[in-house]
C-alpha positions in Angstrom: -12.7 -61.8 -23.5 -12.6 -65.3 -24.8 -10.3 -67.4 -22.9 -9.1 -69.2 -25.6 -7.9 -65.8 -27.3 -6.1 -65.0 -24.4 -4.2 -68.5 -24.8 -3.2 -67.8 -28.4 -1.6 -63.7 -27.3 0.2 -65.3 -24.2 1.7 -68.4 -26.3 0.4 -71.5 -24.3 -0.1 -74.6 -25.4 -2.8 -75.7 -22.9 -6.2 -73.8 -22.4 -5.8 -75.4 -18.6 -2.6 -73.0 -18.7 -3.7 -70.2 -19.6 -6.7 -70.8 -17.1 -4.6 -71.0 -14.4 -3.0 -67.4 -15.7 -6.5 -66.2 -16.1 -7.3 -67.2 -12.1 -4.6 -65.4 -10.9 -5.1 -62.0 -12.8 -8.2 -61.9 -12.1 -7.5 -62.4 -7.6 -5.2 -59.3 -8.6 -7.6 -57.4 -10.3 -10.4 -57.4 -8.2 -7.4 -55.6 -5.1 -6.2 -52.7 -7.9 -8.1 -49.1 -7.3 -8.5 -47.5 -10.3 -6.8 -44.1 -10.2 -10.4 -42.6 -11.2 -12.0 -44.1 -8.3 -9.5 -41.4 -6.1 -11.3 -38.6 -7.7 -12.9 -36.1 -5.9 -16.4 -35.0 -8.0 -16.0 -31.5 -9.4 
């Protein structure tokens, strides 16, 4: 996604900001299992 559309939803001001936003979800991303992932194949 365009960072600069993510700037406009969250309300900021500054793209360096929403950057800053955009760092940080994305550390906390990357540790988040998807619930699909626990799955055992069928």
């Amino acid at each position: 996604m365009d960072i600069r559309v993510i700037q406009v939803l969250l309300g900021h001001n500054r793209l360096d900001t929403t950057a800053q936003y955009v760092q940080v979800a994305t550390d906390i991303l990357r540790e988040v299992i998807s619930p699909l992932e626990t799955l055992e194949p069928v």
